[in-house]
C-alpha atoms as one frame of an Amber mdcrd trajectory, in Angstrom:
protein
 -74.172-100.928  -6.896 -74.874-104.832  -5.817 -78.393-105.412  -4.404 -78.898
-108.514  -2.470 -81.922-110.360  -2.364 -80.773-113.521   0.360 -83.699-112.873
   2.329 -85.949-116.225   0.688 -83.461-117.814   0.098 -82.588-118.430   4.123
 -86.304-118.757   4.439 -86.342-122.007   1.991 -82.883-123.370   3.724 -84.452
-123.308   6.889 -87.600-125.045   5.700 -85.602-127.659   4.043 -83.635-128.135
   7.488 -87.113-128.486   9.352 -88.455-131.113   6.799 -85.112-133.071   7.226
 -85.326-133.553  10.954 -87.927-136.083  10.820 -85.201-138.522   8.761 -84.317
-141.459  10.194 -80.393-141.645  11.312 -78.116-138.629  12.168 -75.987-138.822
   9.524 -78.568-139.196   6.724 -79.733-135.741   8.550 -76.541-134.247   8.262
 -75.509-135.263   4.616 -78.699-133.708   3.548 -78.170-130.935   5.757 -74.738
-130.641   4.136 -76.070-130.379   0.545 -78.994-127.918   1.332 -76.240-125.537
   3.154 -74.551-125.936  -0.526 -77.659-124.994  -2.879 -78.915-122.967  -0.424
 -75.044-120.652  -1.111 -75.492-121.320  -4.717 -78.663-119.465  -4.678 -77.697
-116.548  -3.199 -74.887-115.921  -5.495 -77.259-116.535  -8.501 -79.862-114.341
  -7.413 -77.535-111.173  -7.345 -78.722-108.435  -9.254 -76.688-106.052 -10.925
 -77.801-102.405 -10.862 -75.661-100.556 -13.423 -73.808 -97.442 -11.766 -74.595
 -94.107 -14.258 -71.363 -91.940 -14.368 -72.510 -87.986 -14.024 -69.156 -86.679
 -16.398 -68.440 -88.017 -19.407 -64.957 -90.660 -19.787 -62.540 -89.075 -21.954
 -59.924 -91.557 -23.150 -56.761 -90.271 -22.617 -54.483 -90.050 -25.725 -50.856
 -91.967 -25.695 -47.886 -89.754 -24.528 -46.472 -89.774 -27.706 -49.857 -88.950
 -29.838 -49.941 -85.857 -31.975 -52.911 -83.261 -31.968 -53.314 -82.360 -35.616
 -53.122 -78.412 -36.175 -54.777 -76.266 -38.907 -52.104 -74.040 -41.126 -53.912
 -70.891 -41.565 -51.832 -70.268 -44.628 -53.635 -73.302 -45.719 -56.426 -70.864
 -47.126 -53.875 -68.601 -48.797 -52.201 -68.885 -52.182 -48.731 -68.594 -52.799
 -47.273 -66.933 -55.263 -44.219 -65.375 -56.538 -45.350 -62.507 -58.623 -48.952
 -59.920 -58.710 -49.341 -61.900 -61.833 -49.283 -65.155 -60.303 -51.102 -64.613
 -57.415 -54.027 -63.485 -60.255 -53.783 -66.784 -61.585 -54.666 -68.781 -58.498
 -57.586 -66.741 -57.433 -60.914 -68.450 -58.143 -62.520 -67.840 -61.094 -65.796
 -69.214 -59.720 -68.868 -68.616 -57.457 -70.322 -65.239 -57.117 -69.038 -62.189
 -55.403 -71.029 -60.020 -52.855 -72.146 -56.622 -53.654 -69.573 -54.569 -51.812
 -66.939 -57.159 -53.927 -68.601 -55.973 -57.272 -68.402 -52.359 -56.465 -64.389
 -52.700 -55.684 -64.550 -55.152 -58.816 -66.588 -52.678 -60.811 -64.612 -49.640
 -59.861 -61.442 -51.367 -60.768 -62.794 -52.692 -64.393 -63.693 -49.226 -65.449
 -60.740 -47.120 -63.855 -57.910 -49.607 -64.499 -58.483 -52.230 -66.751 -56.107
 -50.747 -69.778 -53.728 -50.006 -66.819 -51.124 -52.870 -65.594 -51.831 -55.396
 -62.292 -49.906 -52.855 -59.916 -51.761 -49.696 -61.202 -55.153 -52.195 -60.454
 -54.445 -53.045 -57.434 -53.427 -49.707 -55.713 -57.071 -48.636 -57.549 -58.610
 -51.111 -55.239 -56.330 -49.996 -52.761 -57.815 -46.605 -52.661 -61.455 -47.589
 -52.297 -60.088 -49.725 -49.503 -58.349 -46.720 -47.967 -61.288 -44.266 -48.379
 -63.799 -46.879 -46.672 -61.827 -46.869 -43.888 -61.000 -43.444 -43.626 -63.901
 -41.583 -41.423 -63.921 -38.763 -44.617 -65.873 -41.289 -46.871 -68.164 -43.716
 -46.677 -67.433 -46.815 -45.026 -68.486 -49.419 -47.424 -66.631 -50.212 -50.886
 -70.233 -49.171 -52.972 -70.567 -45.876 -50.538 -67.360 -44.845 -51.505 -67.897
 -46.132 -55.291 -70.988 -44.662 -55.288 -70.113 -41.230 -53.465 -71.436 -37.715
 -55.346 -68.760 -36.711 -58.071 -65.718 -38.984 -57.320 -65.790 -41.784 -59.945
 -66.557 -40.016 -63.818 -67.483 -43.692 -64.639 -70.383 -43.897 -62.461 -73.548
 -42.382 -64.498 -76.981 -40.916 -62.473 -75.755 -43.127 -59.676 -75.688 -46.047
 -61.740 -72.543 -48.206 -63.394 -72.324 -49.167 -66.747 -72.905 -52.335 -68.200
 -69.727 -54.755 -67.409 -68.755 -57.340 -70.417 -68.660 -60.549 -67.481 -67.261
 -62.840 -69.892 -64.646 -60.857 -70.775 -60.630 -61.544 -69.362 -60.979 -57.736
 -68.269 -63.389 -58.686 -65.586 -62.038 -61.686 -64.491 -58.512 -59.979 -63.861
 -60.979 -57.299 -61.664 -62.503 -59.964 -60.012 -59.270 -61.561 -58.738 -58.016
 -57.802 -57.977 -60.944 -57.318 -55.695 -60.379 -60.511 -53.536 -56.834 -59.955
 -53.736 -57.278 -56.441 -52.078 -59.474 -57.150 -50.107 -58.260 -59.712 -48.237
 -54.780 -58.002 -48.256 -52.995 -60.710 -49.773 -50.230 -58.092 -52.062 -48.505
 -55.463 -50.841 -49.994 -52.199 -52.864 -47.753 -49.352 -54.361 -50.356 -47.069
 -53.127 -50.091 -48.468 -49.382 -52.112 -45.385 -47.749 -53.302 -43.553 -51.056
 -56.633 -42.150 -51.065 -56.493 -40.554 -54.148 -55.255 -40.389 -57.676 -55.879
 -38.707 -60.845 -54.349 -39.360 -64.229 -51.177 -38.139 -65.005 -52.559 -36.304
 -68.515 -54.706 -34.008 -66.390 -53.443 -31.632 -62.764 -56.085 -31.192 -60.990
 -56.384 -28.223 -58.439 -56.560 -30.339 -55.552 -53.157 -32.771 -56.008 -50.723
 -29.349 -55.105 -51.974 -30.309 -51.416 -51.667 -33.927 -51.150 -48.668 -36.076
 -51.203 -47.833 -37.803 -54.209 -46.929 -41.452 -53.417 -46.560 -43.420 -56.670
 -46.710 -43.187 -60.491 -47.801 -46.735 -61.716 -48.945 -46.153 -66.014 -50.952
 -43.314 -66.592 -52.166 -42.858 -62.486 -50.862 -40.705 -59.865 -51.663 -41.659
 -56.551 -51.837 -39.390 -53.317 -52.641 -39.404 -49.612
């Protein structure tokens, strides 16, 4: 927006044409009429003002036809790996895990940690399994901690776990690994499992899915 401000500026041409009459000769009148018309032009452009113009929406610069929008790989956050073995490897080793991770961690230290990776893992798969399952409870440390189903867990309490040890560490990785569903378990839909030196009364009704080491696992 231009705002014009002409107005004295006429008002101090006019007096200067005034003044200027009273010369002697006509043409001295009209050369100095001549040069007021001039400063009299100047003036008004120099007294412009420019009022900046505020835009309401904010000017996005367009990007070039040819530009490239970067994209995030989801499998970014996901480790690759070959083997169960592997994939333990690559799992971090540091910063602490949340209490529902350290019951699935827990439960897998003391039921499975003579027992290979797979048998581990489809351990953690049945916690998994049960939490979800609208039988049991529906957190990993309800389910851990459920009346009579784990002989490891003590007066509601679990035992002391050796932290340092590789035992726990190999837990720890199970636990995320499970969790997040990152390996395929043996057990797939297993919710429970026994060992295979015992029959209990209950395993004639379920349906046996795999034998990994010294576990049986049903649904």
């Amino acid at each position: 927006m231009i705002r014009k401000t002409t107005g004295f500026s006429a008002i101090v041409a006019a007096t200067a044409l005034t003044i200027l009459a009273g010369a002697e000769g006509s043409g001295a009148n009209a050369q100095v009429a001549a040069q007021a018309t001039e400063v009299t032009a100047a003036e008004a452009q120099l007294t412009e003002e420019v009022v900046p113009v505020f835009v309401e929406k904010p000017v996005v610069q367009e990007l070039p036809e040819d530009a490239e929008v970067p994209s995030r790989d989801s499998s970014d956050d996901v480790p690759q790996a070959d083997s169960l073995r592997e994939l333990v490897s690559q799992m971090p080793t540091t910063g602490q895990l949340s209490e529902e991770l350290r019951c699935l961690a827990g439960a897998v230290y003391f039921e499975s940690r003579g027992e290979p990776l797979d048998g581990q893992l489809a351990v953690a798969q049945v916690i998994i399994n049960r939490a979800e399952d609208n039988r049991f409870p529906s957190s990993y440390c309800g389910v851990v901690y459920q009346r009579s189903q784990f002989s490891f867990v003590k007066r509601g309490r679990m035992p002391h776990i050796r932290t340092g040890s590789t035992a726990w560490k190999r837990a720890e990785a199970i636990a995320r690994i499970a969790h997040r569903g990152l390996w395929d378990s043996l057990a797939s839909d297993a919710l429970f499992f026994h060992a295979n030196y015992v029959r209990p009364v209950w395993s004639h009704r379920k349906v046996a899915l795999a034998t990994i080491d010294t576990h049986v696992f049903y649904r």
